[in-house]
N, C-alpha and C positions, 0 to 999 in steps of 0.2 A: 123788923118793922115794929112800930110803935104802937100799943095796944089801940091807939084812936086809928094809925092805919089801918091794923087789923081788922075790925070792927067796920070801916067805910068798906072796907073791902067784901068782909060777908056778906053785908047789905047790897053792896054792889054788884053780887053774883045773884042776887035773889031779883034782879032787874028783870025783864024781857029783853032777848035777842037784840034789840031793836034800840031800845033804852041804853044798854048796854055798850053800845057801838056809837053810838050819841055823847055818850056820858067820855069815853076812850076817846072818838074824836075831840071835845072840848079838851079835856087833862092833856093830849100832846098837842093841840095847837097852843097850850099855855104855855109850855115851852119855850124858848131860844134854842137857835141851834149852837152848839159850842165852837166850831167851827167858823170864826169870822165870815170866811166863801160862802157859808151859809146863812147867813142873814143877810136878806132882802128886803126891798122898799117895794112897796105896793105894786110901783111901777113896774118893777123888775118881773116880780111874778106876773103881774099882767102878761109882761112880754114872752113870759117863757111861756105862759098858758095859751098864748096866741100861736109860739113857734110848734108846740107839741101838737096843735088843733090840725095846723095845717099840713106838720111832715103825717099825720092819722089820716086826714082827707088824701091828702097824694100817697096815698100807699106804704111810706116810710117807716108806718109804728100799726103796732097792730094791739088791738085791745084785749081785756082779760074780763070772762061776765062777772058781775058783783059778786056773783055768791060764792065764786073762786078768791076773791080778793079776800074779800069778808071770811071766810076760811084762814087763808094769810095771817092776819092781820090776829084773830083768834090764834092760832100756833104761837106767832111771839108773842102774843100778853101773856099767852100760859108760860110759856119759857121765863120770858122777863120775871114772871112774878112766884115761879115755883123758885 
């Protein structure tokens, strides 16, 4: 890492909970995905966000509370970034 990443980064652990997960959400929605498959048109995800809604309503997918996810999502930043 480059001492300017370095640096975003201390500061960025000095964030709130809250901020911090805000901040993690923008940086990987900056992203592309590398995977062609994975790059979508607006549309697209519209579509899947409508398909996932309703196999969850009909019983098909079952949910995870936030603060298990939020959990998650904490584990790999810390992996990604040790």
């Amino acid at each position: 890492m480059s001492p300017t990443t370095q640096k975003l980064l201390k500061d960025a652990l000095q964030l709130s909970e809250s901020e911090r997960v805000s901040l993690a959400a923008e940086l990987l929605g900056s992203l592309e995905p590398d995977i062609p498959s994975q790059q979508r048109t607006e549309k697209e995800w519209l579509t899947e966000v409508e398909r996932r809604a309703r196999a969850y309503r009909d019983g098909q997918l079952t949910a995870k509370p936030a603060a298990e996810v939020f959990r998650e999502i904490r584990r790999k930043l810390n992996k990604l970034l040790s």
